[in-house]
PDB file of N, CA, C, O and CB in Angstrom:
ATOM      1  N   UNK A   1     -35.118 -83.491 -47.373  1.00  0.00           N
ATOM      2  CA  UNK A   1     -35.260 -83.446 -45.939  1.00  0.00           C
ATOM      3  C   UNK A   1     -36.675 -83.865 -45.543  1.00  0.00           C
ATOM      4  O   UNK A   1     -36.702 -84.626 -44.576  1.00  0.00           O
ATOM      5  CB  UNK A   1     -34.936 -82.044 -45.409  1.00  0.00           C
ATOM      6  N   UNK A   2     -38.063 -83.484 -46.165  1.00  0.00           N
ATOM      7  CA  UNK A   2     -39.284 -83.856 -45.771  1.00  0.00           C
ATOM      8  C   UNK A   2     -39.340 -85.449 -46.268  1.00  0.00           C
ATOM      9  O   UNK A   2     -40.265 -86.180 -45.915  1.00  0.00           O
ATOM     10  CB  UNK A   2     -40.419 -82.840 -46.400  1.00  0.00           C
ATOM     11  N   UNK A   3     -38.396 -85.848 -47.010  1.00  0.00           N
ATOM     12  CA  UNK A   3     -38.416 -87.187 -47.128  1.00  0.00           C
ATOM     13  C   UNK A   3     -37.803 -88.230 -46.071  1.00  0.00           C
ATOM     14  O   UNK A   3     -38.343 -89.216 -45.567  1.00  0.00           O
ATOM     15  CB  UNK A   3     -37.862 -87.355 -48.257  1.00  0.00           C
ATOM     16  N   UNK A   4     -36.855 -87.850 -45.938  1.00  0.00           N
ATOM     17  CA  UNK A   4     -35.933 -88.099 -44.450  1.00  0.00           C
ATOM     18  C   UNK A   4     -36.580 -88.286 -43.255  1.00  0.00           C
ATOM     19  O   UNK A   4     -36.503 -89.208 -42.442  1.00  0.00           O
ATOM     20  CB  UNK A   4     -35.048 -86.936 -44.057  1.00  0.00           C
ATOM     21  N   UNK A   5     -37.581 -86.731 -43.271  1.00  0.00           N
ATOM     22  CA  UNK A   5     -38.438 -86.447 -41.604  1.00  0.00           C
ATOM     23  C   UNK A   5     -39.613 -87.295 -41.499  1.00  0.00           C
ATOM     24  O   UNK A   5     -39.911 -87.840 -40.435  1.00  0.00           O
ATOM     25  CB  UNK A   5     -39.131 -84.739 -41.332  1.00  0.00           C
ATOM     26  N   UNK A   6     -40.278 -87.425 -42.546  1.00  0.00           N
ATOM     27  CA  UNK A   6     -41.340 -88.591 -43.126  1.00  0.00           C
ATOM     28  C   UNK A   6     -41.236 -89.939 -42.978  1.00  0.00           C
ATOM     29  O   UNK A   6     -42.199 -90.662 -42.723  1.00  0.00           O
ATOM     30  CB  UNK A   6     -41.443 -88.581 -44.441  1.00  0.00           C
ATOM     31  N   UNK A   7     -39.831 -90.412 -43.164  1.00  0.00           N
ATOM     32  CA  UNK A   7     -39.186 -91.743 -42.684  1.00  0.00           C
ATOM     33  C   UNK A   7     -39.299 -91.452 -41.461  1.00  0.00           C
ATOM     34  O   UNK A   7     -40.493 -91.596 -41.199  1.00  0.00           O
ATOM     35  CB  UNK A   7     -37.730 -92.165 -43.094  1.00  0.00           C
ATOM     36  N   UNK A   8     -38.641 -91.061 -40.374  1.00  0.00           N
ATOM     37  CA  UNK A   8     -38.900 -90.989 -39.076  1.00  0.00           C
ATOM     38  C   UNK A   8     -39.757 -90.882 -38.534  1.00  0.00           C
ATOM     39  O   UNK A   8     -39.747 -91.245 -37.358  1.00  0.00           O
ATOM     40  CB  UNK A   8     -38.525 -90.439 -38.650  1.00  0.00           C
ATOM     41  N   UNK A   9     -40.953 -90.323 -39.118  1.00  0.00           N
ATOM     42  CA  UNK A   9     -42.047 -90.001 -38.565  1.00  0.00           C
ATOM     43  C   UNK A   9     -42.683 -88.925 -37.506  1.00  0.00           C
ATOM     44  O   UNK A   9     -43.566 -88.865 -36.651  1.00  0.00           O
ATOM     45  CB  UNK A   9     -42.177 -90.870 -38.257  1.00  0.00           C
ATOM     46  N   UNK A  10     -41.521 -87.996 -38.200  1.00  0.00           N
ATOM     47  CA  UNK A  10     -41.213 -86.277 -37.646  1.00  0.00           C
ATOM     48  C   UNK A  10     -42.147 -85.695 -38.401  1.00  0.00           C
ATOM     49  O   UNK A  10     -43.187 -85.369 -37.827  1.00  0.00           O
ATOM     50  CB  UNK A  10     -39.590 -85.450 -37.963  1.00  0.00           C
ATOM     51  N   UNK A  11     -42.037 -85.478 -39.564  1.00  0.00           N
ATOM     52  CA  UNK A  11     -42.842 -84.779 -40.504  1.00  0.00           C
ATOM     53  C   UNK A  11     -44.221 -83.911 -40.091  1.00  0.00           C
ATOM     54  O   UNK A  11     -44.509 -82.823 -40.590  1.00  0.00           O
ATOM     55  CB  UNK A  11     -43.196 -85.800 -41.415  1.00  0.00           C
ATOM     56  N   UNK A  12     -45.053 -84.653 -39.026  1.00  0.00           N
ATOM     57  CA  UNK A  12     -46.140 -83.581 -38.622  1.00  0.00           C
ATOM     58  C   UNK A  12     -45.602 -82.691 -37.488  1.00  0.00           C
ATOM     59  O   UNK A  12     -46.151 -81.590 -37.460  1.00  0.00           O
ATOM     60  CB  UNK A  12     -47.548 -84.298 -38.106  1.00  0.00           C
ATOM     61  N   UNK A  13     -44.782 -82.869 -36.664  1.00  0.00           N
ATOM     62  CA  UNK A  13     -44.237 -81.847 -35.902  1.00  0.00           C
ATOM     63  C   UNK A  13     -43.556 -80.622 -36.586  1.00  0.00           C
ATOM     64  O   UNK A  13     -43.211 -79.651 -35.912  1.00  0.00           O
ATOM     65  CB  UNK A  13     -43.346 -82.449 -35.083  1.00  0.00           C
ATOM     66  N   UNK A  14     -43.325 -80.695 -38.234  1.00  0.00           N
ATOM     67  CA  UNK A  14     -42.625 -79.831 -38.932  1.00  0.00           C
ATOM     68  C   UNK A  14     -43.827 -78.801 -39.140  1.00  0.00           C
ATOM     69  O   UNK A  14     -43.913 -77.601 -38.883  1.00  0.00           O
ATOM     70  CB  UNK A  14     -41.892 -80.472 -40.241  1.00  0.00           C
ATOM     71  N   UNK A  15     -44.865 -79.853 -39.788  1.00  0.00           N
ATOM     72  CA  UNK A  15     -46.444 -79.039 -40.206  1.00  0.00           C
ATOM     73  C   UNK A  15     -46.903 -78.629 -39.140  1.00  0.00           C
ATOM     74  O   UNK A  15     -46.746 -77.409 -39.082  1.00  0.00           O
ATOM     75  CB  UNK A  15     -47.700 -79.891 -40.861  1.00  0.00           C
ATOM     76  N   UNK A  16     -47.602 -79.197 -37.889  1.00  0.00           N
ATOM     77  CA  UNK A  16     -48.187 -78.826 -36.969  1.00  0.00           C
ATOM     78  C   UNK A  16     -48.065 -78.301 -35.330  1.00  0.00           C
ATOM     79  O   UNK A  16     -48.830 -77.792 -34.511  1.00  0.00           O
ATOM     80  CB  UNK A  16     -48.659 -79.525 -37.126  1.00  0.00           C
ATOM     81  N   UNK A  17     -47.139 -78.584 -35.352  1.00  0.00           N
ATOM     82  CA  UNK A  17     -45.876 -78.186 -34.249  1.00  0.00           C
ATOM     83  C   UNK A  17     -46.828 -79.326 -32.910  1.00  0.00           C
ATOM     84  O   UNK A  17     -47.864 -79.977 -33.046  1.00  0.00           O
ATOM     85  CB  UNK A  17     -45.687 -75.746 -33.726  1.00  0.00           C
ATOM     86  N   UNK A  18     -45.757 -79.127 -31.496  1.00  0.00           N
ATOM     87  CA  UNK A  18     -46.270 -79.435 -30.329  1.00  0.00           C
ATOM     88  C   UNK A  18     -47.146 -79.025 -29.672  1.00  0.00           C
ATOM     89  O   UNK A  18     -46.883 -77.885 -29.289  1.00  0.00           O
ATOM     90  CB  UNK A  18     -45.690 -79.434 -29.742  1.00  0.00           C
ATOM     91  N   UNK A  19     -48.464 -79.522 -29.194  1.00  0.00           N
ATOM     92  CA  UNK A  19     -49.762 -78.672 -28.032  1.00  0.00           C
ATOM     93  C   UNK A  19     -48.450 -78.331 -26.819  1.00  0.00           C
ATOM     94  O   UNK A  19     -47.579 -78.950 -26.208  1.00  0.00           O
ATOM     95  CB  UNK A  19     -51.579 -80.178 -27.121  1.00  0.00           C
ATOM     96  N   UNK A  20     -48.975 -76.938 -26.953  1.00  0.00           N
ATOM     97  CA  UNK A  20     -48.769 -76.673 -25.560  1.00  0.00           C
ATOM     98  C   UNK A  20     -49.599 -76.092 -24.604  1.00  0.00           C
ATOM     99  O   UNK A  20     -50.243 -75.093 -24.929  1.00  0.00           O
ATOM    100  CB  UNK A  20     -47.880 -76.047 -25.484  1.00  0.00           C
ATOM    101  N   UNK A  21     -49.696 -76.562 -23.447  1.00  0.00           N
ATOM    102  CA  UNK A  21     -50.734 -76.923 -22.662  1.00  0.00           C
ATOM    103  C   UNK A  21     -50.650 -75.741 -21.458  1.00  0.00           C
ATOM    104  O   UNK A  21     -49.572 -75.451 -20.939  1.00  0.00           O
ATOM    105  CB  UNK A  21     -50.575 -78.534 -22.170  1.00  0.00           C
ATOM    106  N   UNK A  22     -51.847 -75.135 -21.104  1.00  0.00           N
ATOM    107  CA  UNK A  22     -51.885 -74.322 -20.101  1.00  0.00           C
ATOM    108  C   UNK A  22     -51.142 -74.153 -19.016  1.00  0.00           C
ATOM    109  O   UNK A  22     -52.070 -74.187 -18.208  1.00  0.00           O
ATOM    110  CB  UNK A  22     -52.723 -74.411 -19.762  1.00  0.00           C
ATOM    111  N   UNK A  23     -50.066 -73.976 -18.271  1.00  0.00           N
ATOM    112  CA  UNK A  23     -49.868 -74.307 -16.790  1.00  0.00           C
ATOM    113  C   UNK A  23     -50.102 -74.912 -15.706  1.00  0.00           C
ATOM    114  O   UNK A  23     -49.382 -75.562 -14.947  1.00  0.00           O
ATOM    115  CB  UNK A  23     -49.942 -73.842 -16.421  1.00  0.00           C
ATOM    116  N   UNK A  24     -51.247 -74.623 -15.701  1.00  0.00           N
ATOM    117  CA  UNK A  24     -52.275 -74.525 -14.592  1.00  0.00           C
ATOM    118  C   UNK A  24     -53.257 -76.223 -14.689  1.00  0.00           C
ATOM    119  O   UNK A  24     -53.787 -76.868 -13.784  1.00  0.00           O
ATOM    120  CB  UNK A  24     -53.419 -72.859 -14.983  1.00  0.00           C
ATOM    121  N   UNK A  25     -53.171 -76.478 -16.106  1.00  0.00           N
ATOM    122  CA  UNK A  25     -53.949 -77.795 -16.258  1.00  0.00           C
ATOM    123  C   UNK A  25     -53.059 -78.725 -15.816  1.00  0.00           C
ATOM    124  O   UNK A  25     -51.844 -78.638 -15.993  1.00  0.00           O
ATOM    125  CB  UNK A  25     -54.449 -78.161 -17.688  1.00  0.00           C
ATOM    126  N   UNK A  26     -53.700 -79.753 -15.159  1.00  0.00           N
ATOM    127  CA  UNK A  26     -53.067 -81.033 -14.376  1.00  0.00           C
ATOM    128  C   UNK A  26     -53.546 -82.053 -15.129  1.00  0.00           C
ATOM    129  O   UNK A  26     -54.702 -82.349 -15.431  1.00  0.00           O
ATOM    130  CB  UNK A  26     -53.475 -81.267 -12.791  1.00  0.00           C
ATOM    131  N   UNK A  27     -52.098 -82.744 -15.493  1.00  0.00           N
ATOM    132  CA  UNK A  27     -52.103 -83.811 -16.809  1.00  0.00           C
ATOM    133  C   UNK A  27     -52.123 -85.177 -15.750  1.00  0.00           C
ATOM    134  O   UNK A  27     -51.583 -85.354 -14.659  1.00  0.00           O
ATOM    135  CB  UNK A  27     -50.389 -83.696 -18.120  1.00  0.00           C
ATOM    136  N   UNK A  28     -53.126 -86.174 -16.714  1.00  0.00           N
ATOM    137  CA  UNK A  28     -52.684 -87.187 -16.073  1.00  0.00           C
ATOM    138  C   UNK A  28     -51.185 -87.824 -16.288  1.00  0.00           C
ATOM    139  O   UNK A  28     -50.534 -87.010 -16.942  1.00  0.00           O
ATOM    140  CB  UNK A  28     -53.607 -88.033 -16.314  1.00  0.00           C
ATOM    141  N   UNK A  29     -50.461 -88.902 -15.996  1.00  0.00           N
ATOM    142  CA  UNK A  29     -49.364 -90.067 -16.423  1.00  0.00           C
ATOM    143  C   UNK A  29     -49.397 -90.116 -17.766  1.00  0.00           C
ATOM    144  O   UNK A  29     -48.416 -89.685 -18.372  1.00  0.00           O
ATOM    145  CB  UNK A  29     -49.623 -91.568 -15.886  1.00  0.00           C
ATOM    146  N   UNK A  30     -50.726 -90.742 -18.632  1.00  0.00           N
ATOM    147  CA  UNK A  30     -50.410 -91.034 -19.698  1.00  0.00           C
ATOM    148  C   UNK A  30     -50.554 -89.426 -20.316  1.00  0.00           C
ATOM    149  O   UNK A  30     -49.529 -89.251 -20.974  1.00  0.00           O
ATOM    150  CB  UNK A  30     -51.257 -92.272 -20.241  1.00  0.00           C
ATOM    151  N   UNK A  31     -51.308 -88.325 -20.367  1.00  0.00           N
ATOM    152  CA  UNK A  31     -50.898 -87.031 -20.697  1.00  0.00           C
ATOM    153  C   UNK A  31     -49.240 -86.461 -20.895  1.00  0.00           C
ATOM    154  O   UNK A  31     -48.539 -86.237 -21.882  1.00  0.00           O
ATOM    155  CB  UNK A  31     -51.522 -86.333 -19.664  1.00  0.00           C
ATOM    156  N   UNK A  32     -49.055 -86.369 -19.538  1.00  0.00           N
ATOM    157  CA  UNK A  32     -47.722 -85.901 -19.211  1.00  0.00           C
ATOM    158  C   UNK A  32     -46.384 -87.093 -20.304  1.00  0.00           C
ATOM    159  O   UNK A  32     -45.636 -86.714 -21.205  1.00  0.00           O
ATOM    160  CB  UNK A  32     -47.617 -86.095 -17.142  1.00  0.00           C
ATOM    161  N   UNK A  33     -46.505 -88.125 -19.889  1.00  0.00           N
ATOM    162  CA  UNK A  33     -45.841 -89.172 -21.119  1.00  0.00           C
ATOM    163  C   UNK A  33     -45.716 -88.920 -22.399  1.00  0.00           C
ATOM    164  O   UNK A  33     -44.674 -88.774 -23.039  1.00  0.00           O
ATOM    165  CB  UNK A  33     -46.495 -90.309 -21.300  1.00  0.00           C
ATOM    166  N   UNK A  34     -47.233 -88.853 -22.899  1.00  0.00           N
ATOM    167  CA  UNK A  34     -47.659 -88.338 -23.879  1.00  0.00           C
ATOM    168  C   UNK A  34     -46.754 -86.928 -24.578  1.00  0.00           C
ATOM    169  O   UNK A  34     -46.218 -86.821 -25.681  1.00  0.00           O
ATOM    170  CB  UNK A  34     -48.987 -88.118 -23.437  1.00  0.00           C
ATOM    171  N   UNK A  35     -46.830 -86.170 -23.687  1.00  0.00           N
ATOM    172  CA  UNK A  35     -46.161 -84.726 -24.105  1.00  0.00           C
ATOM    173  C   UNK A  35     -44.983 -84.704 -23.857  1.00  0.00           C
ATOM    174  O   UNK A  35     -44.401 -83.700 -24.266  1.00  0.00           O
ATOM    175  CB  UNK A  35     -46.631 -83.535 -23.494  1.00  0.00           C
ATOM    176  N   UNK A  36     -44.327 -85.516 -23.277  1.00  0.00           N
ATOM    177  CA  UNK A  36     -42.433 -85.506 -22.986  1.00  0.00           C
ATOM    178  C   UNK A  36     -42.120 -86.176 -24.417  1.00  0.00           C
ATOM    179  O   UNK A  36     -41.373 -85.772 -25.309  1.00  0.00           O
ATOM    180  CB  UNK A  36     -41.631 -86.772 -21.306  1.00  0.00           C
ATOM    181  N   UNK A  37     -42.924 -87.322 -24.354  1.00  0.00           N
ATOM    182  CA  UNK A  37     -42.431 -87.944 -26.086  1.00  0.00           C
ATOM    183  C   UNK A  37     -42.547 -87.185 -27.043  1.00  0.00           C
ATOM    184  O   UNK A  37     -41.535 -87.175 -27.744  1.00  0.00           O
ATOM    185  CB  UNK A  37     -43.201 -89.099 -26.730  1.00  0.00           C
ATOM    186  N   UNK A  38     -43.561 -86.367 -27.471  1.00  0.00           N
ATOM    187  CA  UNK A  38     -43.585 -85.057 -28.353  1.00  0.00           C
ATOM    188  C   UNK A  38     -42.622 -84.267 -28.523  1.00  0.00           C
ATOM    189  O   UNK A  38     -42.104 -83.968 -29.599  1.00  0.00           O
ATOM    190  CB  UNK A  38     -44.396 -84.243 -28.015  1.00  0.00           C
ATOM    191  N   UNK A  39     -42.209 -83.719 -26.971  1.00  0.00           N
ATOM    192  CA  UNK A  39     -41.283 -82.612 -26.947  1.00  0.00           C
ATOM    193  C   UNK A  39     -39.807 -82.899 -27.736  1.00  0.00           C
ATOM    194  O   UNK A  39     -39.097 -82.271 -28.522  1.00  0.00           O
ATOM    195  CB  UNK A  39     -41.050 -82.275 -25.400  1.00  0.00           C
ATOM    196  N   UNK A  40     -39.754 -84.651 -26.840  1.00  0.00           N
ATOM    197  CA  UNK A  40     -38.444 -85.206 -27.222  1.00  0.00           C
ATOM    198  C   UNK A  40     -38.126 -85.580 -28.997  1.00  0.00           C
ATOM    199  O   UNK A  40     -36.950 -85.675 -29.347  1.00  0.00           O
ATOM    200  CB  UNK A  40     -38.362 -86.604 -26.297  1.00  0.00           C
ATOM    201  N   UNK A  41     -39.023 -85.734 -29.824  1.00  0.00           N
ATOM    202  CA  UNK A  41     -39.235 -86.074 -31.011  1.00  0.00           C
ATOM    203  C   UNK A  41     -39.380 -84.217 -31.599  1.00  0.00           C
ATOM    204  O   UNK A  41     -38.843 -83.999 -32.685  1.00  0.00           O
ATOM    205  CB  UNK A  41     -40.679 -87.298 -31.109  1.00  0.00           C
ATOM    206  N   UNK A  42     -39.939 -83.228 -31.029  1.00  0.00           N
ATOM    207  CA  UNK A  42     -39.428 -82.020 -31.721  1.00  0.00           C
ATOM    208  C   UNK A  42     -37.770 -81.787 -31.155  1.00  0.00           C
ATOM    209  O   UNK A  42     -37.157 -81.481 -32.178  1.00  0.00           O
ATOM    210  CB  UNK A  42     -40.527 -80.623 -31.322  1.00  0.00           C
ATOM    211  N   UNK A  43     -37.280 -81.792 -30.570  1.00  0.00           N
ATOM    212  CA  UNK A  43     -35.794 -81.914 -30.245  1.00  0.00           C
ATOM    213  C   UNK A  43     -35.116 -82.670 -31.245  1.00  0.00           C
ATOM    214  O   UNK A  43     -34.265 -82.042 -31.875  1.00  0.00           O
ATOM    215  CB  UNK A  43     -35.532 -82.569 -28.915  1.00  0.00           C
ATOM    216  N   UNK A  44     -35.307 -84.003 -31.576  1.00  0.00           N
ATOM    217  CA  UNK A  44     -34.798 -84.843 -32.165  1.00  0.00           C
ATOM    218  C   UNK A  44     -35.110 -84.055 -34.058  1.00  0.00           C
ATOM    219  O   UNK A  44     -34.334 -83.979 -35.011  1.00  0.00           O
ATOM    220  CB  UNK A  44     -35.538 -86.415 -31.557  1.00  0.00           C
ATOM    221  N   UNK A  45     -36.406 -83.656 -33.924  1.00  0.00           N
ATOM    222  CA  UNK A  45     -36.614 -83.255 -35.577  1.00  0.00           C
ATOM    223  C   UNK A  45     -35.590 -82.184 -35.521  1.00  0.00           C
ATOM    224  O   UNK A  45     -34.773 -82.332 -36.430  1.00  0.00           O
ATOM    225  CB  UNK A  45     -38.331 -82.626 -36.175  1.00  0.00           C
ATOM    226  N   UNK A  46     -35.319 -81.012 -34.663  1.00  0.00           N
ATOM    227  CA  UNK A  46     -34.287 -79.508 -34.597  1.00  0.00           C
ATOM    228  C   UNK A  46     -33.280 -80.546 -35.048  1.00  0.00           C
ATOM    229  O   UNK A  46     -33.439 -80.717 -36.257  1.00  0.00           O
ATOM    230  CB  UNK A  46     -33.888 -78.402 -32.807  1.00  0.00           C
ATOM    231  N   UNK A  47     -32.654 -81.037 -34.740  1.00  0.00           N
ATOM    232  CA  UNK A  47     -31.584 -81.676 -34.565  1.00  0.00           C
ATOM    233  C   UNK A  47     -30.650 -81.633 -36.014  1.00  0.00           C
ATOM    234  O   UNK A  47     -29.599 -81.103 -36.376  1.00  0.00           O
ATOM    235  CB  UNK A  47     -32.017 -83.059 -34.056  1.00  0.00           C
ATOM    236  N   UNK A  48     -32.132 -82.896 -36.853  1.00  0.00           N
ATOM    237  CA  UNK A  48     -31.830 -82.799 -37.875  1.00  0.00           C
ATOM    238  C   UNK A  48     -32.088 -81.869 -39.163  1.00  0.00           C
ATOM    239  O   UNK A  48     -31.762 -81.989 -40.343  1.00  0.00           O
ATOM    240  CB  UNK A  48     -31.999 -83.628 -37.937  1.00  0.00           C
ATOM    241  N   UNK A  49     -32.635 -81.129 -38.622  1.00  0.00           N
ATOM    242  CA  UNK A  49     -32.739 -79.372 -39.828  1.00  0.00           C
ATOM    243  C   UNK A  49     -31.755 -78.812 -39.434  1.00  0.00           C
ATOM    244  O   UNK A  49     -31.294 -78.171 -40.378  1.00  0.00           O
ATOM    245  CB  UNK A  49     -34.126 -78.010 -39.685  1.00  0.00           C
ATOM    246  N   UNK A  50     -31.012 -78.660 -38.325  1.00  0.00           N
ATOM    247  CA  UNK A  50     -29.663 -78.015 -38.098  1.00  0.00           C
ATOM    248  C   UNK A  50     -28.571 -78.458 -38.601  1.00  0.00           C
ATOM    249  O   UNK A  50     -27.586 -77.810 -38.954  1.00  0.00           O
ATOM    250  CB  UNK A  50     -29.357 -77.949 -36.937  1.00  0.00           C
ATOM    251  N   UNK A  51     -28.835 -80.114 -38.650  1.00  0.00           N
ATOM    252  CA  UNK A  51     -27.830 -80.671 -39.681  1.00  0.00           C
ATOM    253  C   UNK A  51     -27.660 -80.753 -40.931  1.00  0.00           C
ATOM    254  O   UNK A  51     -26.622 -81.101 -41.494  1.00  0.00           O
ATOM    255  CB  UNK A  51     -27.706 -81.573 -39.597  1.00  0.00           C
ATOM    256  N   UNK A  52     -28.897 -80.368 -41.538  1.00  0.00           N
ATOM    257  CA  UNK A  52     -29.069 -80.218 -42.765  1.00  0.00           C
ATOM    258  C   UNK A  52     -28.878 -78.953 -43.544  1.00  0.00           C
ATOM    259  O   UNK A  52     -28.963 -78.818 -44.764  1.00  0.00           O
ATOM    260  CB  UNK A  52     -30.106 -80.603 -42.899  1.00  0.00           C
ATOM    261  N   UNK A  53     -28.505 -77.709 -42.296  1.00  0.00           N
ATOM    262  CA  UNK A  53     -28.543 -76.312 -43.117  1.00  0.00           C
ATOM    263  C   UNK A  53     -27.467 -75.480 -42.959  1.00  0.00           C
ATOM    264  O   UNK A  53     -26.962 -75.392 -41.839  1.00  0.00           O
ATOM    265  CB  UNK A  53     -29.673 -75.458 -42.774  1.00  0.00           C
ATOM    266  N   UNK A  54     -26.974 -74.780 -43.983  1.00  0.00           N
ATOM    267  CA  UNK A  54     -25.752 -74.037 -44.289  1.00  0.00           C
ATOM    268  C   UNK A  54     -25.697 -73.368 -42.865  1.00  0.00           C
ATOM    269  O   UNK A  54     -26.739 -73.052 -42.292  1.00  0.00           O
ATOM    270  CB  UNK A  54     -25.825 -72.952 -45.685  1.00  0.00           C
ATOM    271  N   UNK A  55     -24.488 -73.165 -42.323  1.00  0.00           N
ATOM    272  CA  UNK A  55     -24.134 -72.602 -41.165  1.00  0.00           C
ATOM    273  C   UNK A  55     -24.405 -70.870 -41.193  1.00  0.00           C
ATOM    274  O   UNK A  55     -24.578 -70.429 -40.057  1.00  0.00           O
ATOM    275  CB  UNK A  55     -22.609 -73.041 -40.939  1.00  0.00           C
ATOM    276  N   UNK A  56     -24.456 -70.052 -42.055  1.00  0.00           N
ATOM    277  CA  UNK A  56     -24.663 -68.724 -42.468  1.00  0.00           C
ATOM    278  C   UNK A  56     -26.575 -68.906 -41.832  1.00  0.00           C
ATOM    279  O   UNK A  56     -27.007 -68.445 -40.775  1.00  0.00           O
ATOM    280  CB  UNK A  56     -24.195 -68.407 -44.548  1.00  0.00           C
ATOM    281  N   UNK A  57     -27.212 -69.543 -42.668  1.00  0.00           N
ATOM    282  CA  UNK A  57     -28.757 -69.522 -42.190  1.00  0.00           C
ATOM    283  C   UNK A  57     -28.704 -70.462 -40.953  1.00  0.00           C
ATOM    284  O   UNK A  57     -29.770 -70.547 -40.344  1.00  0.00           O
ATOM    285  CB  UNK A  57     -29.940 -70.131 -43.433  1.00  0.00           C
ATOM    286  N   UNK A  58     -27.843 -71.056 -40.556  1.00  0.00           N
ATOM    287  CA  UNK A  58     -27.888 -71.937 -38.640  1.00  0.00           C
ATOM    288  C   UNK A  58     -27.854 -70.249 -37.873  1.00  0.00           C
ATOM    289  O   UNK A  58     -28.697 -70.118 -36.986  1.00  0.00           O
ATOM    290  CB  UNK A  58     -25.654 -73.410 -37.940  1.00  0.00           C
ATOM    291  N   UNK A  59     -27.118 -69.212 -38.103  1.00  0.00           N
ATOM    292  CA  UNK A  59     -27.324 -68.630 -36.926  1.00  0.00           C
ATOM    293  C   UNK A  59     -28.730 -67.733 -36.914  1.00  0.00           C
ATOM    294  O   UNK A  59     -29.038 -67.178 -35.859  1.00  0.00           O
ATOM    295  CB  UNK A  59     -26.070 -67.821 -36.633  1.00  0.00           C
ATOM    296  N   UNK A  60     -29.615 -67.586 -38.136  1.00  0.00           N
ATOM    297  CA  UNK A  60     -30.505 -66.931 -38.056  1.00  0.00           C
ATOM    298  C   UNK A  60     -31.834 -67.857 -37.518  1.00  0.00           C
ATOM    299  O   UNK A  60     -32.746 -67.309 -36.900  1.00  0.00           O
ATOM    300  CB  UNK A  60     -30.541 -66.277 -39.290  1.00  0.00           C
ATOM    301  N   UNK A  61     -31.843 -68.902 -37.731  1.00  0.00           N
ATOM    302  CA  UNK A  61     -32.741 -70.187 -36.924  1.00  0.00           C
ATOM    303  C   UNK A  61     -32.380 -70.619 -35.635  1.00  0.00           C
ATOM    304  O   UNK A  61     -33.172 -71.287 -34.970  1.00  0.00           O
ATOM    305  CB  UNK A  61     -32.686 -71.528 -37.659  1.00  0.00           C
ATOM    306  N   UNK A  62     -31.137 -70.272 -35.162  1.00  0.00           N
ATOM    307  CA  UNK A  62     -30.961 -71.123 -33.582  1.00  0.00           C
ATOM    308  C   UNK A  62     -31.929 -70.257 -32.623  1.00  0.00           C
ATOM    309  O   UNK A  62     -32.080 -70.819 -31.538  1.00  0.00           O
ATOM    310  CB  UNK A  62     -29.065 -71.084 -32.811  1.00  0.00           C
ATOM    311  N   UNK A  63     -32.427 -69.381 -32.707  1.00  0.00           N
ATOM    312  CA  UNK A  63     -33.293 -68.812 -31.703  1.00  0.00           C
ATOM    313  C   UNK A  63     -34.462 -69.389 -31.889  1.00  0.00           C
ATOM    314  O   UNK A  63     -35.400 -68.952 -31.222  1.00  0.00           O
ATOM    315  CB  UNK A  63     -33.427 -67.399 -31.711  1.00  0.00           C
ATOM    316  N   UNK A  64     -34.687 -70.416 -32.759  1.00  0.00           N
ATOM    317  CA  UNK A  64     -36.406 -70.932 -33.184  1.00  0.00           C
ATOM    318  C   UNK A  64     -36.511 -71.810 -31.714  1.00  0.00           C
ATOM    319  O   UNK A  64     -35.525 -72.302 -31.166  1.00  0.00           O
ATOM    320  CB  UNK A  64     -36.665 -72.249 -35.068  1.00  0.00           C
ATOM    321  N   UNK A  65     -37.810 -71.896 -31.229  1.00  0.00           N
ATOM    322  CA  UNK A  65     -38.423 -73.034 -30.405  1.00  0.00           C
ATOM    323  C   UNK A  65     -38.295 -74.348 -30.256  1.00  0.00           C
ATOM    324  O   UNK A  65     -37.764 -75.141 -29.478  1.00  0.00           O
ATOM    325  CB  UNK A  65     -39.374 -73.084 -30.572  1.00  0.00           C
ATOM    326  N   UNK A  66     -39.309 -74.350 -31.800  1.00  0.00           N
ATOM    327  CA  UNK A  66     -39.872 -75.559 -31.950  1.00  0.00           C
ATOM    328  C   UNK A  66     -39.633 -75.798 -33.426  1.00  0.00           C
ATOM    329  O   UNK A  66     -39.528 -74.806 -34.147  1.00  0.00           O
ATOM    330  CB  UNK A  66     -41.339 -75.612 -31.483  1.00  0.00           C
ATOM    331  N   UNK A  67     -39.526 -77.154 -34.014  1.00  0.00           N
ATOM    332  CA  UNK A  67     -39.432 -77.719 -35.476  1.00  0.00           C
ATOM    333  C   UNK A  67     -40.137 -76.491 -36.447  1.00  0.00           C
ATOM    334  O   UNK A  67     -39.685 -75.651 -37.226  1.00  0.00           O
ATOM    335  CB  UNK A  67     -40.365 -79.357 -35.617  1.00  0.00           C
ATOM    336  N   UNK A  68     -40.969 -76.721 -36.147  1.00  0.00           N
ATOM    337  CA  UNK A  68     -42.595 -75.653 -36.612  1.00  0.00           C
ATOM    338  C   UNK A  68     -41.707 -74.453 -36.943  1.00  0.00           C
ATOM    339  O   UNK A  68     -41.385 -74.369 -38.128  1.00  0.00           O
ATOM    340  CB  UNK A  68     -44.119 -75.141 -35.008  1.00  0.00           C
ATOM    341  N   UNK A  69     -41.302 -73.611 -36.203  1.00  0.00           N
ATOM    342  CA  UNK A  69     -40.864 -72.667 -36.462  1.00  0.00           C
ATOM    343  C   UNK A  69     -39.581 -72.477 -37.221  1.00  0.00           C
ATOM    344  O   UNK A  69     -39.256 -71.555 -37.969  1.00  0.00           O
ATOM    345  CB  UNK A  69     -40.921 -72.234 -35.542  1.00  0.00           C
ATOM    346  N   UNK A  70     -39.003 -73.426 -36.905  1.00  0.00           N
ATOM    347  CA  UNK A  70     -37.859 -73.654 -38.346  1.00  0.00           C
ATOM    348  C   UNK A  70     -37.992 -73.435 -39.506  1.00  0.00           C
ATOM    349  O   UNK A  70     -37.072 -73.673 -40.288  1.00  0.00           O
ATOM    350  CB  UNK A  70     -37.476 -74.787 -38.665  1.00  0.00           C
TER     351      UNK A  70
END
C-alpha cells in the first residue's frame, strides 16, 4: 500500500497529514486552492486504505479524519 500511495503521490499526507489553518485567518486564492487540493488528495488517499482493509478493522477506522490518522 505505501508503494501504491507513493505512486500517486499520497504518501506524505499518510506521514504528515493536512495544515489546518486557524478560522479566523483569511487565505488568499492561491492559499485557499492550495488547501482544497490537499483536502481533496487526503479524501482520495481514505479512499484507498479503506479499500485496502479487512472490513472487521473498516469499522474501527471509519471514525478517523484524516489519512494521518488511519
Amino acid at each position: 500500500m505505501e508503494n501504491f500511495l507513493r505512486s500517486k503521490e499520497y504518501w506524505t499526507l499518510v506521514e504528515t497529514g493536512i495544515a489546518e489553518l486557524a478560522s479566523e485567518i483569511v487565505l488568499t486564492e492561491a492559499q485557499r486552492k492550495t488547501l482544497e487540493d490537499q483536502r481533496l488528495k487526503d479524501l482520495k488517499t481514505k479512499n484507498y486504505l479503506f479499500q485496502a482493509i479487512d472490513c472487521a478493522i473498516l469499522k474501527t477506522i471509519l471514525k478517523k479524519d484524516t489519512a494521518k490518522d488511519i
